[in-house]
BAFI-3210 file (N, C-alpha, C; in Angstrom, 3 decimals, decimal comma, padded with zeros to 6 digits):
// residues 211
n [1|2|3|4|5|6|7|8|9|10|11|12|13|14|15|16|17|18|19|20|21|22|23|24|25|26|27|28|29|30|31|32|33|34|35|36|37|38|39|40|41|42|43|44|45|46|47|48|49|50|51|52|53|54|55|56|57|58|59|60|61|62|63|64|65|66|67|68|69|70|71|72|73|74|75|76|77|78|79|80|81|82|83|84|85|86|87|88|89|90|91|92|93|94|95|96|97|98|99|100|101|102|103|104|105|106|107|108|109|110|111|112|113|114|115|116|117|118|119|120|121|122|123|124|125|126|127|128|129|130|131|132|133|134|135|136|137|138|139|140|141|142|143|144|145|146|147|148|149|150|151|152|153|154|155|156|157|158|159|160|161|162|163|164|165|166|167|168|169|170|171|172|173|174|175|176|177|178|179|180|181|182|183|184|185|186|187|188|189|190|191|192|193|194|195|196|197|198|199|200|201|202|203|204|205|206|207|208|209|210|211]
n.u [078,472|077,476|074,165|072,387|068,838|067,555|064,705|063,107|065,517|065,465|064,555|065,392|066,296|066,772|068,742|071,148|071,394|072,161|074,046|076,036|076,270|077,618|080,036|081,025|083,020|081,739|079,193|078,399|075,952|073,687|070,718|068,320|065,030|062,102|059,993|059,892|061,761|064,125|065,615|066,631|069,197|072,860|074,700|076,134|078,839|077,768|075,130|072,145|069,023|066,027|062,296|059,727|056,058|054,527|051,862|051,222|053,218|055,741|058,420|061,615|062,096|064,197|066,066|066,009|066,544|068,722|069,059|070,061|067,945|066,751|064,682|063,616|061,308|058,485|056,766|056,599|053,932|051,302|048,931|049,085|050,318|050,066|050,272|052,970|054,077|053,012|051,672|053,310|056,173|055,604|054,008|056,613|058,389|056,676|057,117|059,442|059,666|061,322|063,180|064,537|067,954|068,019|065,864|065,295|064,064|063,653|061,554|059,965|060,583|058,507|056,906|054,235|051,095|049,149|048,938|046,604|047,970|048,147|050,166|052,001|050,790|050,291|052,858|053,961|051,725|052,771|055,649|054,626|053,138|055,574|057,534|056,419|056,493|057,831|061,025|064,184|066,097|064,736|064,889|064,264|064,791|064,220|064,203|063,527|063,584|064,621|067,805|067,923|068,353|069,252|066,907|065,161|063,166|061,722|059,345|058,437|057,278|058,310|061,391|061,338|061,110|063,324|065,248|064,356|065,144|067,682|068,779|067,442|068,052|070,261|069,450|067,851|066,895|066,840|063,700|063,549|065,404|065,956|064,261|065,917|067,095|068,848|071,281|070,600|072,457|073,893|072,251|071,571|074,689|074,681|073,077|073,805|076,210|075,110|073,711|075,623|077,181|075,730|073,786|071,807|069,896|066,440|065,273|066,126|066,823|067,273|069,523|071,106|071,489|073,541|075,698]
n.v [-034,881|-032,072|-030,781|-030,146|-028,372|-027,967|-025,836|-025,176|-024,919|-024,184|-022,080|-018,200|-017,275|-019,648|-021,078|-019,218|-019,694|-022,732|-022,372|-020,967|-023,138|-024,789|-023,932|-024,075|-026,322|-027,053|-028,104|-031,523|-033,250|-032,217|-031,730|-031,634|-030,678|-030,871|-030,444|-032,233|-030,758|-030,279|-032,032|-031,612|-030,037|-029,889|-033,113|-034,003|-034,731|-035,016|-034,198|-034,297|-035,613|-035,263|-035,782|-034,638|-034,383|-031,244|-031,066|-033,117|-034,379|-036,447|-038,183|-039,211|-038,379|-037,887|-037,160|-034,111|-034,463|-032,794|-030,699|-027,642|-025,333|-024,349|-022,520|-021,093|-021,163|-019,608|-017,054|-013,822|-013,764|-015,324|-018,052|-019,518|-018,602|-018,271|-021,237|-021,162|-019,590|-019,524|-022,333|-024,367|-024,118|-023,926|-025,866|-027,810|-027,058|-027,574|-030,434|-030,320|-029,826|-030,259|-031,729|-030,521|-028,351|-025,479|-023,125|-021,449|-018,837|-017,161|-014,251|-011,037|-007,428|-005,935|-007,237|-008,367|-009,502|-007,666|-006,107|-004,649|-005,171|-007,788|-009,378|-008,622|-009,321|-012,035|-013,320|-011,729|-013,280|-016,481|-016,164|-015,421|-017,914|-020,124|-018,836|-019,429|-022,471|-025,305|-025,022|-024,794|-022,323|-020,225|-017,712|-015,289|-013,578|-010,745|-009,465|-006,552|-005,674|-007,690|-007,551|-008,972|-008,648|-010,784|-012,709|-015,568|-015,668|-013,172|-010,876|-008,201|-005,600|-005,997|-006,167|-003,509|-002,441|-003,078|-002,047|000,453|000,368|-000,216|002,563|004,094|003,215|004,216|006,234|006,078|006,646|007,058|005,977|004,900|003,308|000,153|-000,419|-000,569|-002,029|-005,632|-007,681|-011,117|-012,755|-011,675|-011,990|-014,380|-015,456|-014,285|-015,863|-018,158|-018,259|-017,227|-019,450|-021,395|-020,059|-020,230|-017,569|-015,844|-013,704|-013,337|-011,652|-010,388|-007,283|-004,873|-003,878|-005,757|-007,436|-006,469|-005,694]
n.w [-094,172|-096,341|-097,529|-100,146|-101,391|-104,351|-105,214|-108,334|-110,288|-112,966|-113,723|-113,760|-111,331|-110,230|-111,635|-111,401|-108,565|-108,477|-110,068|-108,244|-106,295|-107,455|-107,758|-105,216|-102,808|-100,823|-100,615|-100,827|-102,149|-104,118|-104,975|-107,142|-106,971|-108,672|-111,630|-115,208|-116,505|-115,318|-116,245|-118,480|-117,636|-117,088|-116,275|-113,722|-111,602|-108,224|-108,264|-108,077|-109,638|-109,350|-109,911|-109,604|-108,704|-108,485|-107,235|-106,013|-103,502|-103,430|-102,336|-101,935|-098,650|-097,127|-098,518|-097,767|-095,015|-092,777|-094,937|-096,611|-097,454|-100,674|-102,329|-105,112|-106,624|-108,722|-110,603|-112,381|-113,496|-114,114|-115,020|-112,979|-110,923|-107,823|-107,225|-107,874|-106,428|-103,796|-102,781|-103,382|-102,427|-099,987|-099,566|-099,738|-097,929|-095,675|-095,489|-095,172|-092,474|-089,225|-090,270|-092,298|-092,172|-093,033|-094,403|-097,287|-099,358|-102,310|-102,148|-102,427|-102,543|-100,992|-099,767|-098,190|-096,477|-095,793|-097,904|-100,616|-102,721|-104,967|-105,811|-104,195|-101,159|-102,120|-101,389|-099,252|-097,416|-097,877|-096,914|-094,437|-093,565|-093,737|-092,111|-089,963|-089,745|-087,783|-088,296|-088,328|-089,240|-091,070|-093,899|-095,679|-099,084|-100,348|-103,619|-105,110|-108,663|-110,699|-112,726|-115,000|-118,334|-120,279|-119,995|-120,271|-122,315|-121,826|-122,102|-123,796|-121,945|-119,384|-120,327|-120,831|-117,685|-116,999|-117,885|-116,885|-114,230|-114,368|-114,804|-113,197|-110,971|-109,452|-108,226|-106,211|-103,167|-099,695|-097,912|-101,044|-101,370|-100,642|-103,183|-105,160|-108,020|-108,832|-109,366|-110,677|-109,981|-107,679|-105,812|-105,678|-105,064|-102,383|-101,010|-101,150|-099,183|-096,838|-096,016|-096,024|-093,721|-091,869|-090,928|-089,292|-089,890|-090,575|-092,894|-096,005|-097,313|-099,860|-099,049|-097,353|-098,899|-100,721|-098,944]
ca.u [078,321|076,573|073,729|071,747|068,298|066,997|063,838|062,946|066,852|065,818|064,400|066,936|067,284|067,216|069,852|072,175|071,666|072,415|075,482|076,454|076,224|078,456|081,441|081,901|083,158|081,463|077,789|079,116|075,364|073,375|069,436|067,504|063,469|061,246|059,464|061,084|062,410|064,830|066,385|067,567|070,379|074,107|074,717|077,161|079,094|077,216|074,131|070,766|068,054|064,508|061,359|058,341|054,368|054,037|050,873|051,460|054,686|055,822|059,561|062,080|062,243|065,476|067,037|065,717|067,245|070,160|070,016|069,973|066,721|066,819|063,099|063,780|059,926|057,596|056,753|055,697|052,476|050,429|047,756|049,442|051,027|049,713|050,594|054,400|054,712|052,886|051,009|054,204|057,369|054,548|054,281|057,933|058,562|055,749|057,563|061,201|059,977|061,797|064,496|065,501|068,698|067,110|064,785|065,884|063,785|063,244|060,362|059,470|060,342|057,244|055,829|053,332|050,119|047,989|049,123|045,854|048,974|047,996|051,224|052,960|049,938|050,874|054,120|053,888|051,208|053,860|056,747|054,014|053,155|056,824|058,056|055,346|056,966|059,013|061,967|065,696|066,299|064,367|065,845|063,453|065,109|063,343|064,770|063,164|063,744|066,246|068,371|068,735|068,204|069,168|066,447|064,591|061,470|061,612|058,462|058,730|056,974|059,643|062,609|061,275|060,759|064,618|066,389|064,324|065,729|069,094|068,888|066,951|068,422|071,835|068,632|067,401|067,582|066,408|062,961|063,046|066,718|066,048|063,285|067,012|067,591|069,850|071,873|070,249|073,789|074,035|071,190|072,181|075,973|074,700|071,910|074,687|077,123|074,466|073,030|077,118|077,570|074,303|073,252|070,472|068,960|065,506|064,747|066,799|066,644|068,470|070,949|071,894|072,198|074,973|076,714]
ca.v [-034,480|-031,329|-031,309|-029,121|-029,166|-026,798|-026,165|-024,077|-024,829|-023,968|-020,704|-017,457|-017,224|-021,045|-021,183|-018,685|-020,347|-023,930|-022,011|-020,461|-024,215|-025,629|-023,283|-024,152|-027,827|-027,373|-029,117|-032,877|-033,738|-031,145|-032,624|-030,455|-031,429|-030,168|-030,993|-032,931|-029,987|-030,010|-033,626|-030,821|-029,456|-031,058|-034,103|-033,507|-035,281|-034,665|-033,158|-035,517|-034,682|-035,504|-035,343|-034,428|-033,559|-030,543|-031,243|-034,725|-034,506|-038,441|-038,576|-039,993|-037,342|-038,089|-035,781|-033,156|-034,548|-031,498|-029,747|-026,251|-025,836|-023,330|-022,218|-019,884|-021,131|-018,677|-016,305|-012,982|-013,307|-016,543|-018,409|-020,540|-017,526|-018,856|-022,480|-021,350|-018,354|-019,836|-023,411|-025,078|-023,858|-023,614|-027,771|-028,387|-026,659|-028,627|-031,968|-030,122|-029,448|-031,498|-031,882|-029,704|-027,277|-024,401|-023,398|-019,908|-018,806|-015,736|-013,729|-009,961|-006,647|-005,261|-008,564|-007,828|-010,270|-007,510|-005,208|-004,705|-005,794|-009,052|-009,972|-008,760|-009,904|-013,817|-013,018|-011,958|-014,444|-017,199|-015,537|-015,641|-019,145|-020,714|-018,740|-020,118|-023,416|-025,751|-024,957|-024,488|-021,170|-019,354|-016,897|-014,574|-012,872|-009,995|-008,923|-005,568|-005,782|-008,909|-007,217|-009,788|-008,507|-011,651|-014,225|-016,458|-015,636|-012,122|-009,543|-006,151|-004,806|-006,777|-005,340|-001,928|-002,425|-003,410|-001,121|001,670|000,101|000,273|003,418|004,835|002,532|004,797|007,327|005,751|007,144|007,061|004,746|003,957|002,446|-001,160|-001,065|-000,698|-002,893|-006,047|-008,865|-012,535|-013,592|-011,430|-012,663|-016,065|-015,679|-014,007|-016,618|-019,667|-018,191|-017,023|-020,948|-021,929|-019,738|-020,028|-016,408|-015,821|-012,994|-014,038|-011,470|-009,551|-006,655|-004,834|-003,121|-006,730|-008,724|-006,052|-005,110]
ca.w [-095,573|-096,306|-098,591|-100,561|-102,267|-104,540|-106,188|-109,566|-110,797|-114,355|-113,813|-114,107|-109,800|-109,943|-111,924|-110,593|-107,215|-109,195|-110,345|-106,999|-105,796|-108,131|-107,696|-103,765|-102,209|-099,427|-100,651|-101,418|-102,715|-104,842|-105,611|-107,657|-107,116|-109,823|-112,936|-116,412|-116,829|-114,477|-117,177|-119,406|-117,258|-117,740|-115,463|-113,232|-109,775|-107,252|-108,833|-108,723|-109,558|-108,606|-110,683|-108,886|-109,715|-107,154|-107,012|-105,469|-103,608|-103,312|-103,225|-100,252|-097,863|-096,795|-099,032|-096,908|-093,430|-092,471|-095,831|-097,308|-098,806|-101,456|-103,491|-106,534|-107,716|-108,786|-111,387|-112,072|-114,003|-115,292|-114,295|-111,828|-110,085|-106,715|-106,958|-107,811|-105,567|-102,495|-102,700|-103,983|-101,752|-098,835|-099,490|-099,356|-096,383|-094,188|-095,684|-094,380|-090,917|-088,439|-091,069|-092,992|-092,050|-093,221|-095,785|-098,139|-100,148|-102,833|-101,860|-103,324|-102,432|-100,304|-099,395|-097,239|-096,576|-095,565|-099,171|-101,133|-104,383|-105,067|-106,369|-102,931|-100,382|-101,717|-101,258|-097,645|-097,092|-098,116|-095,867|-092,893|-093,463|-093,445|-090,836|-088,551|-089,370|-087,231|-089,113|-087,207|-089,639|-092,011|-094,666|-097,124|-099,962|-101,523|-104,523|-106,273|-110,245|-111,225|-113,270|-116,029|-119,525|-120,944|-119,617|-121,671|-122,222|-121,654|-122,695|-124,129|-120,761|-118,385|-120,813|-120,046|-116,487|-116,691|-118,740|-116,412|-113,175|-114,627|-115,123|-112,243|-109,181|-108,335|-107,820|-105,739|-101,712|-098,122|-098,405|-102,109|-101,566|-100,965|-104,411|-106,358|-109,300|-108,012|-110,663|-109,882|-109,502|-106,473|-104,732|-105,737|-103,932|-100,968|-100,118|-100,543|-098,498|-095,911|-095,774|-095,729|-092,812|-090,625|-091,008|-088,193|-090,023|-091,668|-093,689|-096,508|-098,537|-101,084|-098,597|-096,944|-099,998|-101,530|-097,987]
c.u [077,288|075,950|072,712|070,535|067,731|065,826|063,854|064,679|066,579|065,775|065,912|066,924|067,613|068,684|070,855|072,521|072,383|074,765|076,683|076,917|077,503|079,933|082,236|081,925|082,391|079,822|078,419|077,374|074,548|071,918|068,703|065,688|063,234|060,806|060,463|061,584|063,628|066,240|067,371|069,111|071,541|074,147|075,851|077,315|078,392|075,896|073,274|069,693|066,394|063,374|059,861|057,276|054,226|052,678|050,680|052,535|054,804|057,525|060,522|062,182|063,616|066,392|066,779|066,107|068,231|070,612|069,063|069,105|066,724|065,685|063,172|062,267|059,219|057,516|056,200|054,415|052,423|048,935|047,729|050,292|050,786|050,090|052,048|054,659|054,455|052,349|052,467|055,589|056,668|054,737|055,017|058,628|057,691|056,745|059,270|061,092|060,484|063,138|065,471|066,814|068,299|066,924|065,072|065,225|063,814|061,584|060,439|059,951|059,289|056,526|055,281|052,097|048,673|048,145|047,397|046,394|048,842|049,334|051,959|051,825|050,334|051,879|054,251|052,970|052,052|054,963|055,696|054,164|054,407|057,687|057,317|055,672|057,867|060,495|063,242|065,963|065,977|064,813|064,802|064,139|064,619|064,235|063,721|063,281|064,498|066,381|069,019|067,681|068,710|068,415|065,682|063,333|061,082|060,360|058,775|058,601|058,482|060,960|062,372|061,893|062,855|065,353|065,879|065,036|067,153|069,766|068,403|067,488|069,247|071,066|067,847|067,657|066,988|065,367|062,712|064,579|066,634|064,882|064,980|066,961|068,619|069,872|071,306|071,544|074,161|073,798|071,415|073,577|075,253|073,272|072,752|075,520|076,539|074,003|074,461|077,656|076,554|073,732|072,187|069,582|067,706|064,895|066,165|066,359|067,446|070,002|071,778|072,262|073,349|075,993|078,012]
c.v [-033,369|-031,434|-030,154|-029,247|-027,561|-026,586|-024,564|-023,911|-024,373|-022,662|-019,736|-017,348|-018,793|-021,545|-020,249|-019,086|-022,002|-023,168|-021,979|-021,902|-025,208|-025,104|-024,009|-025,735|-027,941|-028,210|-030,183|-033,336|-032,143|-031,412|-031,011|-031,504|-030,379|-031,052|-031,803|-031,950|-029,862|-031,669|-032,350|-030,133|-030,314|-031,964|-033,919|-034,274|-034,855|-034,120|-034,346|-034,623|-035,758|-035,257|-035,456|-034,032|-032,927|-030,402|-032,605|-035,101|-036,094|-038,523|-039,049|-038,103|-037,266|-037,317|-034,659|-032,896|-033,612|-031,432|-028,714|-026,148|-024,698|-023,625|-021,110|-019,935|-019,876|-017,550|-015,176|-012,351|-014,423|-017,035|-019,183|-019,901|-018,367|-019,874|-022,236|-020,305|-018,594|-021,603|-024,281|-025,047|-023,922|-025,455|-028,459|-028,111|-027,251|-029,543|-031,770|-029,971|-030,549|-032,578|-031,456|-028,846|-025,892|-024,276|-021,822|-020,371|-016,884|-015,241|-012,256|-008,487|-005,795|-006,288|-008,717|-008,830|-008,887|-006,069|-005,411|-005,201|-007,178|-009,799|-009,975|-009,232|-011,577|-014,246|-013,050|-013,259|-015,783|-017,005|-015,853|-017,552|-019,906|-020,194|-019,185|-021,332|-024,138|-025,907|-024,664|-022,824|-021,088|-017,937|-016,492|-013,652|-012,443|-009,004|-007,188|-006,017|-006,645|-008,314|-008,656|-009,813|-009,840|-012,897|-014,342|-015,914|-014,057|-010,976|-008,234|-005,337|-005,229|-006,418|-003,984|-001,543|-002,314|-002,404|000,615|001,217|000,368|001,507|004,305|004,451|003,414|006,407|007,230|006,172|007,048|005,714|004,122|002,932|001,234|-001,895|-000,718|-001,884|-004,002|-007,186|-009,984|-012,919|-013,155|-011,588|-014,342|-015,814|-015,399|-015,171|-018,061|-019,241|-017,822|-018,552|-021,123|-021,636|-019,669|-019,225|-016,479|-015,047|-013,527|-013,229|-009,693|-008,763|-005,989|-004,624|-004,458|-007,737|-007,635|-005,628|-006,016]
c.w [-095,684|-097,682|-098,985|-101,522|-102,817|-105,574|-107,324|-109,944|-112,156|-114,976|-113,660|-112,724|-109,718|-110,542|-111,618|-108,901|-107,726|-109,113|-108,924|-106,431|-106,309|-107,870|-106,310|-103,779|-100,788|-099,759|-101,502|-102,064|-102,787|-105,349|-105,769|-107,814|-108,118|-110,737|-113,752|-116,587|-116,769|-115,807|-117,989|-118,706|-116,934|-116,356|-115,252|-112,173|-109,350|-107,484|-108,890|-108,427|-109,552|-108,878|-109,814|-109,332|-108,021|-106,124|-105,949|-104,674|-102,891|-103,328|-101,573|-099,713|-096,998|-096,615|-098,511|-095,557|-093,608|-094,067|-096,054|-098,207|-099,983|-102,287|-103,761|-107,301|-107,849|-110,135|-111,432|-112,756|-114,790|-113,951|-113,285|-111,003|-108,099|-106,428|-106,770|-106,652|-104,021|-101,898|-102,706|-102,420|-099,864|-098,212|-098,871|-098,226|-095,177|-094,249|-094,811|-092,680|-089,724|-088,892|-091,617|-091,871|-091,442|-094,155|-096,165|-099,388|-101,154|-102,596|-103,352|-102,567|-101,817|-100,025|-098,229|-097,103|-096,144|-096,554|-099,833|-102,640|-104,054|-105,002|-104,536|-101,630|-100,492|-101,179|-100,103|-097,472|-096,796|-097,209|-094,478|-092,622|-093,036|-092,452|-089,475|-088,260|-088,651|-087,893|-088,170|-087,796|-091,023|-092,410|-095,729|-097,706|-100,796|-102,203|-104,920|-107,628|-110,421|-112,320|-114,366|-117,771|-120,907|-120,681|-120,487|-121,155|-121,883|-122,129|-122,728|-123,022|-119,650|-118,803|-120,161|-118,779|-115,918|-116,871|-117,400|-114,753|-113,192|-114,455|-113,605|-110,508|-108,766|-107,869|-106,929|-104,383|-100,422|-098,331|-099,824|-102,157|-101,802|-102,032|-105,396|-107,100|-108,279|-108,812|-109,467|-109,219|-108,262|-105,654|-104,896|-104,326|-102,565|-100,061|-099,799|-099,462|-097,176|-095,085|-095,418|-094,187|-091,394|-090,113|-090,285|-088,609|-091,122|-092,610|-094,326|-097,743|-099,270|-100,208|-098,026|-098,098|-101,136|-100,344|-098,296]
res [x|x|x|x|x|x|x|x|x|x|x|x|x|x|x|x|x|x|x|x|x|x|x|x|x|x|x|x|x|x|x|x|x|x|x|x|x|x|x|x|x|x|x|x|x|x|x|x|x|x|x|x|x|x|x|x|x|x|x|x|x|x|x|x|x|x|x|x|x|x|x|x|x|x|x|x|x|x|x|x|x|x|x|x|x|x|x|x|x|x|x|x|x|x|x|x|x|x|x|x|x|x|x|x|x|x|x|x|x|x|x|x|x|x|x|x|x|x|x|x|x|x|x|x|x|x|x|x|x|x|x|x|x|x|x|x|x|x|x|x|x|x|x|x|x|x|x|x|x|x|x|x|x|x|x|x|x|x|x|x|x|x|x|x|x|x|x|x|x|x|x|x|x|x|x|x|x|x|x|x|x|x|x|x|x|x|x|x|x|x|x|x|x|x|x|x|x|x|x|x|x|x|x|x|x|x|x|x|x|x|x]
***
């Protein structure tokens, strides 16, 4: 039985990976860990879900023996930037080693640990850490801009940021190519079907997640 677990399902990559998940027969169990949050999304076959304090992780570990780990957590600006972007997915990956599948996660575009950009220094940092782990196959997906003008919660600056990616990505050429603009839903498909197929490469950027 193949099995799949995925954290940050509520967020906009969490849920296009959620989605991605639901379309195929090939994951017969579907556990989404996370917060209460995670209560709000429709109850479905195969779909359990798993309420955790990240802070505390306490839950069977089971659900982690030979499956597809998928971590969409993280955000890109609060005060708990650190806990979701590296403390958190950092956690769940010690608890997967020696179990898990493999562990796919979204990273950043320039994620670097030794960037003086805060934002991309945790980023790499995070990518160093979990690939150091006993893991069978690790998978980092760095997006550039998520192209999704309809997410909740959206700010005036983050519209901008969008509408100019839209606009500026097919201008994009030689080294600024893989900072192009790229739809969640794209990076969603190509990370299930990469986990589906046992993809060896561990780290993708724009040009492998649209080839």
């Amino acid at each position: 039985m193949n099995k799949s677990v995925l954290l940050g399902a509520t967020g906009e990559m969490g849920r296009n990976i959620l989605a991605e998940l639901r379309k195929r027969d090939y994951y017969q169990e579907i556990y989404l860990l996370g917060r209460e949050s995670i209560l709000q999304i429709p109850n479905e076959a195969g779909i359990k879900k798993v309420v955790v304090d990240f802070e505390v992780l306490d839950f069977d570990l089971d659900i982690l023996k030979d499956a597809d780990i998928f971590s969409a957590l993280g955000t890109g600006g609060s005060d708990n930037f650190e806990k979701l972007d590296y403390e958190y997915p950092v956690a769940v990956a010690e608890l997967a080693q020696g179990r898990a599948k493999s562990f796919n996660v979204v990273s950043a575009m320039g994620a670097n640990s030794h960037t003086s950009y805060h934002y991309l220094k945790v980023k790499g940092q995070m990518e160093e850490k979990i690939a150091a782990m006993d893991l069978p196959q690790v998978r980092f997906y760095r997006p550039s801009m998520l192209i999704a003008p309809n997410r909740r919660n959206l700010e005036v600056s983050e519209a901008i940021m969008i509408y100019f990616f839209k606009f500026f990505s097919p201008l994009m050429f030689g080294p600024l190519h893989d900072w192009r603009g790229i739809k969640p839903e794209t990076v969603a498909k190509v990370m299930v079907e990469n986990a589906m197929a046992g993809k060896e490469r561990q780290i993708y950027q724009y040009r492998q997640m649209v080839k």
